[in-house]
BALUMVEX-757426 format. One line per field, with one value per residue: x, y, z of N, C-alpha, C in turn. Coordinates in steps of 0.05 Angstrom, whole numbers. Each point is the difference from the previous one (the first is absolute). Layout:
BEGIN
n.x <- [X, ...]
n.y <- [Y, ...]
n.z <- [Z, ...]
ca.x <- [X, ...]
ca.y <- [Y, ...]
ca.z <- [Z, ...]
c.x <- [X, ...]
c.y <- [Y, ...]
c.z <- [Z, ...]
***
This chain:
BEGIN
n.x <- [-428, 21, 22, 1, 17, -14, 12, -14, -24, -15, 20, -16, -19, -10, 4, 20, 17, 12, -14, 24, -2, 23, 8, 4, 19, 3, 7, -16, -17, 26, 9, -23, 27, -22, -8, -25, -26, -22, -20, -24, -19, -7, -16, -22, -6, 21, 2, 26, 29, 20, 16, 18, 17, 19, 0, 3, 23, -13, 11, 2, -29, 1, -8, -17, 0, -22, -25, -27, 0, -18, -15, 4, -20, 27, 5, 23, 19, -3, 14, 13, 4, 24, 11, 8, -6, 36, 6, -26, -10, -27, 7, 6, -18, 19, 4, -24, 1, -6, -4, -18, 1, -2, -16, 5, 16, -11, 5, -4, -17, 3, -13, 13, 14, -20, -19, 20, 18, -26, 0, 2, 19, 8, -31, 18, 15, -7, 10, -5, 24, -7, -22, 26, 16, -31, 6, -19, -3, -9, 15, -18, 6, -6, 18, 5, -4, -11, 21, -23, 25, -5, 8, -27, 5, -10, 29, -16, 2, -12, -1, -2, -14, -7, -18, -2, -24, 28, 0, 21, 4, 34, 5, 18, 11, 14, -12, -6, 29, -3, -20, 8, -17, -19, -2, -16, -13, -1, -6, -31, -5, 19, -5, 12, -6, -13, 27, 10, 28, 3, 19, 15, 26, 17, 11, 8, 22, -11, -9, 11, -17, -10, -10, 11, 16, -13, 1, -27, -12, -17, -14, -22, 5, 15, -1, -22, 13, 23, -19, -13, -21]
n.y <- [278, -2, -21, -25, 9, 0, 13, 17, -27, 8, 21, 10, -4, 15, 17, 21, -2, 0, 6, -8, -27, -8, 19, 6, -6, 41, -9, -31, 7, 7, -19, 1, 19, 5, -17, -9, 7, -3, 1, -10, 18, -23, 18, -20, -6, -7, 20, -12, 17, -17, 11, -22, 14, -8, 15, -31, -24, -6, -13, 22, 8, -2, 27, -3, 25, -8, 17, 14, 2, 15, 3, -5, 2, 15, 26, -14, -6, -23, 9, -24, 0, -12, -10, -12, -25, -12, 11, -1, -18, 18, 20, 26, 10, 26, 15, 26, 7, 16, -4, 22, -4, 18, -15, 12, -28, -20, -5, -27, 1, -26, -8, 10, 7, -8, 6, 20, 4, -3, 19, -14, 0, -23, 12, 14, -15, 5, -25, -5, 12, 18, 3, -3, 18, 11, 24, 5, -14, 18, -1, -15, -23, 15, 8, -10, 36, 2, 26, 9, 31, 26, -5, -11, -10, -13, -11, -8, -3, -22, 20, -11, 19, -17, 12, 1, -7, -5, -1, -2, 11, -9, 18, -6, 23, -11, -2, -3, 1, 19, 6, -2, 12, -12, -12, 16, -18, 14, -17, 17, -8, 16, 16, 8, -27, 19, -17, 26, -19, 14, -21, 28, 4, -4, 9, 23, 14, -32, 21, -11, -6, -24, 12, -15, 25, 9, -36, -9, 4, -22, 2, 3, 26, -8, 3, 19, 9, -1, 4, 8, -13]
n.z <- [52, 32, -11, 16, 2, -30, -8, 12, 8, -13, -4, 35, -4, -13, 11, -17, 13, -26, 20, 12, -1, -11, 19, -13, -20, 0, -9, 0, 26, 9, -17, 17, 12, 13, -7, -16, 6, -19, 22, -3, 18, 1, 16, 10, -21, 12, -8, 7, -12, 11, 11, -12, 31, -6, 16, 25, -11, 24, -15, 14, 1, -22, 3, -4, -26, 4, -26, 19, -23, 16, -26, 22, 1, -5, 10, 23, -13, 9, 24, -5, 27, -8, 25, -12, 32, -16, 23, 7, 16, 11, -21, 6, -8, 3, -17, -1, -23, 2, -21, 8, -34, 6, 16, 27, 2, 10, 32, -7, 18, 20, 15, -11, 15, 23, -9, -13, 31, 0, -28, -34, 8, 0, -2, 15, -13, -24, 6, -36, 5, 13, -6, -20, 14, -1, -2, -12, 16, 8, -21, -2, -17, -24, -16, -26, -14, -12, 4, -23, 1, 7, 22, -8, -8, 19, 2, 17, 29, -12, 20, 22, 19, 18, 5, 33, -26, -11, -26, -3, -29, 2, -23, -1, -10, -2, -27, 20, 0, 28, -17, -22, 12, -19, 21, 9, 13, 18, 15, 11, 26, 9, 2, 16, 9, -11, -8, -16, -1, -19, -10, 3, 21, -11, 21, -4, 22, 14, 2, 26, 13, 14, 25, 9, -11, -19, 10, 7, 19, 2, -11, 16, -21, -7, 22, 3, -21, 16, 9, -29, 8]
ca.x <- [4, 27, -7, 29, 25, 4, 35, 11, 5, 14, 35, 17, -7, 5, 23, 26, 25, 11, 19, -3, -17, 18, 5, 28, 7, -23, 22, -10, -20, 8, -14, -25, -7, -10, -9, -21, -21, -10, -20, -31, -13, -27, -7, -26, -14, 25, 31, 22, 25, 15, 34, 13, 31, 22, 8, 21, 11, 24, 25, 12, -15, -22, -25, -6, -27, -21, -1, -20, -22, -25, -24, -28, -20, -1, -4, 26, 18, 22, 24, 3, 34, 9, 27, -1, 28, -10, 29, -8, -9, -8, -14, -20, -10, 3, -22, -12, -12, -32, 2, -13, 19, 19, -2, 25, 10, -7, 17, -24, 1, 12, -31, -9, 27, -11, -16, 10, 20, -16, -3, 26, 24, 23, -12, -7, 13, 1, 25, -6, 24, 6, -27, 1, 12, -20, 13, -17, -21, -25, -7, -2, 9, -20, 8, 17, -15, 6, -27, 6, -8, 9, 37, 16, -1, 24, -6, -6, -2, -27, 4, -25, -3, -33, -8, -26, -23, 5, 26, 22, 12, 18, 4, 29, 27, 34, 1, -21, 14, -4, -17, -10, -33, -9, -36, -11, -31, -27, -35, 10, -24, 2, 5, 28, 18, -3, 16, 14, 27, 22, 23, -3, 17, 24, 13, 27, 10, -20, 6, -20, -27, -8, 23, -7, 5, -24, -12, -21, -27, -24, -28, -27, -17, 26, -4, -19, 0, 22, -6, -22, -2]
ca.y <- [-15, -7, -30, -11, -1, -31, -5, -2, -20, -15, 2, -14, -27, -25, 15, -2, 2, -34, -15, -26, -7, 7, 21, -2, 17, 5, 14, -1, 17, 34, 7, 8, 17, 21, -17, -2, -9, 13, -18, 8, -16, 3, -3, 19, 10, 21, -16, 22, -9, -3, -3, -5, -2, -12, 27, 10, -21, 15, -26, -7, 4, -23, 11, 6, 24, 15, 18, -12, 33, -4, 17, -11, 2, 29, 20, 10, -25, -5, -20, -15, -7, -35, -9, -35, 8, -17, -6, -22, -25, 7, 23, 8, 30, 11, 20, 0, 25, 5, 31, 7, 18, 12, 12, -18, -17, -9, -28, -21, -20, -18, -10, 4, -13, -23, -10, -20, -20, -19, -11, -11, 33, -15, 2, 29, 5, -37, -9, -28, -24, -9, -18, -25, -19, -9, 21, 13, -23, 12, -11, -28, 7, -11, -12, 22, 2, 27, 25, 17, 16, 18, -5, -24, -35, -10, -31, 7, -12, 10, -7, 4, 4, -15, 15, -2, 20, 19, -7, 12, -19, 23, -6, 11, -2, 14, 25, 27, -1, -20, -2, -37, -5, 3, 0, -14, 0, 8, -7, -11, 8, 30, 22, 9, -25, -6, 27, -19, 21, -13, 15, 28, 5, -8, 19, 4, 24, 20, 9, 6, 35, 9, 10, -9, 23, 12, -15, 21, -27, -3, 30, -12, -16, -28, -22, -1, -8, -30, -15, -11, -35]
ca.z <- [25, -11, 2, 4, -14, 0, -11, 33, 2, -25, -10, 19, -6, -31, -14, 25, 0, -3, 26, 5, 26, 28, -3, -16, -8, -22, -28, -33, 5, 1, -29, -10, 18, -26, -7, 13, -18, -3, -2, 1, 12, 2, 28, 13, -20, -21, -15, 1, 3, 17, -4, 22, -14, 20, 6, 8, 7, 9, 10, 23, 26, 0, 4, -34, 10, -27, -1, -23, -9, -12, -7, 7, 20, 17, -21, -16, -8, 18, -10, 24, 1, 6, 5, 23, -2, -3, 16, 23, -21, -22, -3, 17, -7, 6, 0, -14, -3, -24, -11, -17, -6, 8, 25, 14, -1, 17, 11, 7, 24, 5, -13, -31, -4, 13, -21, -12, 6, 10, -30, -6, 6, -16, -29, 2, -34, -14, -15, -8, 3, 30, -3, -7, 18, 24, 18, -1, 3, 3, -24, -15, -28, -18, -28, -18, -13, -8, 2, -12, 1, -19, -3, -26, 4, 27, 9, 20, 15, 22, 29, 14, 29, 17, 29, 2, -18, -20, -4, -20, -31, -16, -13, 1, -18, 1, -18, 8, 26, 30, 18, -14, -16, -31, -1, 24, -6, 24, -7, 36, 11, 16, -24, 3, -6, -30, -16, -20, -12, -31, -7, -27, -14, 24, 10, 10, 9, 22, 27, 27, 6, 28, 12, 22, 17, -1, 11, 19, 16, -22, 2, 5, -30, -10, 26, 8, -29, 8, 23, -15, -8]
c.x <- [27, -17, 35, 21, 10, 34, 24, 15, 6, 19, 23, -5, 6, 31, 20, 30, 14, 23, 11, -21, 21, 20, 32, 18, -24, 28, -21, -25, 7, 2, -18, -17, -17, -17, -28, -21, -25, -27, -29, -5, -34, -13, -23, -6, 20, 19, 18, 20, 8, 32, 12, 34, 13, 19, 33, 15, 34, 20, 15, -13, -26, -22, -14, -31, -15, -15, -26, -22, -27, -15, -34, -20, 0, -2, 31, 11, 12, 25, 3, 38, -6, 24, 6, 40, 2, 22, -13, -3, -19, -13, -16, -10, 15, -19, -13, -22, -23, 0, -25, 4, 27, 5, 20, -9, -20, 3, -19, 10, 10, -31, 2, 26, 3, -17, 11, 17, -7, 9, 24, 14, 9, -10, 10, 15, -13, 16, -5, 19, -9, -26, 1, 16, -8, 11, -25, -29, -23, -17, 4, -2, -28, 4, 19, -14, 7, -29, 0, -10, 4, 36, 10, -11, 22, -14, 7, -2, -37, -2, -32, 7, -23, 8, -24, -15, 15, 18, 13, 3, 14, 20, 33, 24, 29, 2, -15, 9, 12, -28, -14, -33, 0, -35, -5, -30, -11, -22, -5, -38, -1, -7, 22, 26, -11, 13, 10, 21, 7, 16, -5, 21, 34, 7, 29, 3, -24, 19, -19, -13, 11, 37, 0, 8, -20, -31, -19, -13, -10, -27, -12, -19, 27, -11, -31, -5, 10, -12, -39, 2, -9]
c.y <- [-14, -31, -2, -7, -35, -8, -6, -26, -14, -1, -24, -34, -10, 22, -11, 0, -33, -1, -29, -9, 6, 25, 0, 31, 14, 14, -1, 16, 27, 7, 0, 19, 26, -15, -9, -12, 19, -13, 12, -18, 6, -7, 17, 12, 31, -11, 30, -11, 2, -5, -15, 0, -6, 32, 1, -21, 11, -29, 5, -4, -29, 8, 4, 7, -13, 12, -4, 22, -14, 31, -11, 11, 21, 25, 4, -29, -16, -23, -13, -9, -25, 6, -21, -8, -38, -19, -27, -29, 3, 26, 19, 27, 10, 33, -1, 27, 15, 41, 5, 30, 17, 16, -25, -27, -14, -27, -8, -15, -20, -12, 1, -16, -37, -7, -10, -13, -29, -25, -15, 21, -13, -2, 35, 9, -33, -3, -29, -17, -7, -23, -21, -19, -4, 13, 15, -18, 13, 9, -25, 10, -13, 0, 28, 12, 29, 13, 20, 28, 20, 7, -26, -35, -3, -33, 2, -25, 4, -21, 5, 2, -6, 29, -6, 18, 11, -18, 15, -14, 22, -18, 13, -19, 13, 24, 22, 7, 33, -10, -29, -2, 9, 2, -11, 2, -19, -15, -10, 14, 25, 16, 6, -18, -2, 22, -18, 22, -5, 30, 14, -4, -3, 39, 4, 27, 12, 10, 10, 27, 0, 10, -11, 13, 19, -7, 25, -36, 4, 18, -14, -19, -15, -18, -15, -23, -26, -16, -6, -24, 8]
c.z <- [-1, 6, 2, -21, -1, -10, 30, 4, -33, -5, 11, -7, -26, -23, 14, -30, 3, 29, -2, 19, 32, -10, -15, -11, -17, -21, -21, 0, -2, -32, -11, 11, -24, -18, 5, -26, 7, -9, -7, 25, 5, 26, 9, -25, -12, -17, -7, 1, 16, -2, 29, -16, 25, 3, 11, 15, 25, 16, 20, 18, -11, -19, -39, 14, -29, 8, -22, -8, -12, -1, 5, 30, 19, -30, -7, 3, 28, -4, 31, -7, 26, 4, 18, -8, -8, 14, 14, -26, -24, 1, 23, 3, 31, 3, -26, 0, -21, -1, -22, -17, 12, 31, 8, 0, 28, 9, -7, 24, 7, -12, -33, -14, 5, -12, -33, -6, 10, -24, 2, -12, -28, -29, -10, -19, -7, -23, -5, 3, 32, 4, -8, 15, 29, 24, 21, 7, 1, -30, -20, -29, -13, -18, -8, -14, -27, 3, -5, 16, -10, -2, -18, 14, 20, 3, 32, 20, 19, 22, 17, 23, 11, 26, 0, -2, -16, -19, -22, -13, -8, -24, 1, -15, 9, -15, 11, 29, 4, 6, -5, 0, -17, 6, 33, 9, 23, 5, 29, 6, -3, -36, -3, -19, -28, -25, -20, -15, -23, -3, -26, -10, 20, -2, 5, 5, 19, 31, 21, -11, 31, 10, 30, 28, 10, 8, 24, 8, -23, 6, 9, -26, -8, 21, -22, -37, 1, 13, -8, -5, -27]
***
């Protein structure tokens, strides 16, 4: 039976790309172009890897793509693409897309796009330097910590997010940059709002899958999967 694609809204929310809070030069981000991590996640009684990479920093136009692979809950692999632009005050998903294995590339919607542009955009890379300088309000600080995982001991920044019925506890470091989580952990009414991420391993020399050329509507079953409470 399909059940909803719980990473959807998660990425957008508690991942991301060490943005500024206000939109600036990206030179120090375009070197970490290719660049990424490599997580476990645990969800709805699964657990599977998951990849997120920073695919594509383009400075004249604003725009930085990620780019996120999961092996979970369908029979072939999918990948989701991010491109937000960061020209305005703060951050803003521009498009966005979902591919299962190797069949064409698919838009996701304005609704899907609105849903988690609803989120804090400005969490959509995390960056411990920027948290500390209270850039980022929608996460409060709880202490300093280390945590051990299988990529080694990281002294870490743990941060908290209050939603209503859900909250977020992420754990993030500079050393685990662009994407800066080390651990993130879920706890909320819904089933859904109940996950949990640690870091495998840092990444390098990832490149896009999706093709945004090759882009088709979304199918009736993507609608119908996306759209599972």
């Amino acid at each position: 039976m399909m059940r909803r694609l719980p990473w959807l809204p998660v990425l957008v929310a508690a991942l991301g790309l060490a943005l500024p809070a206000q939109a600036g030069p990206l030179a120090g981000l375009a070197k970490e172009q290719g660049n990424g991590s490599r997580f476990t996640m645990q969800a709805q009684g699964s657990t599977y890897d998951m990849q997120i990479g920073l695919v594509k920093v383009d400075q004249a136009s604003g725009l930085v793509t990620v780019e996120v692979f999961a092996a979970a809950q369908l029979a072939d692999p999918l990948w989701q693409q991010f491109t937000l632009s960061t020209t305005g005050a703060r951050p803003k998903i521009e498009n966005g897309y979902i591919q299962v294995g190797n069949k064409a590339p698919m838009k996701l919607q304005d609704k899907h796009l609105a849903g988690t542009s609803s989120l804090d955009i400005n969490l959509f890379l995390l960056s411990e330097s920027e948290l500390r300088k209270d850039t980022m309000g929608a996460l409060k600080p709880v202490g300093q910590e280390v945590v051990k995982t299988k990529a080694g001991e990281v002294q870490c920044g743990h941060y908290r997010m209050e939603r209503p019925e859900q909250t977020l506890d992420l754990w993030i470091s500079d050393e685990a940059r662009p994407i800066g989580l080390i651990r993130l952990v879920s706890t909320g009414k819904k089933p859904a709002d109940n996950y949990r991420l640690e870091l495998q391993e840092l990444l390098s020399g990832i490149a896009a899958k999706i093709d945004p050329k090759r882009a088709v509507p979304l199918s009736d079953e993507m609608k119908t999967l996306l759209s599972r409470p």
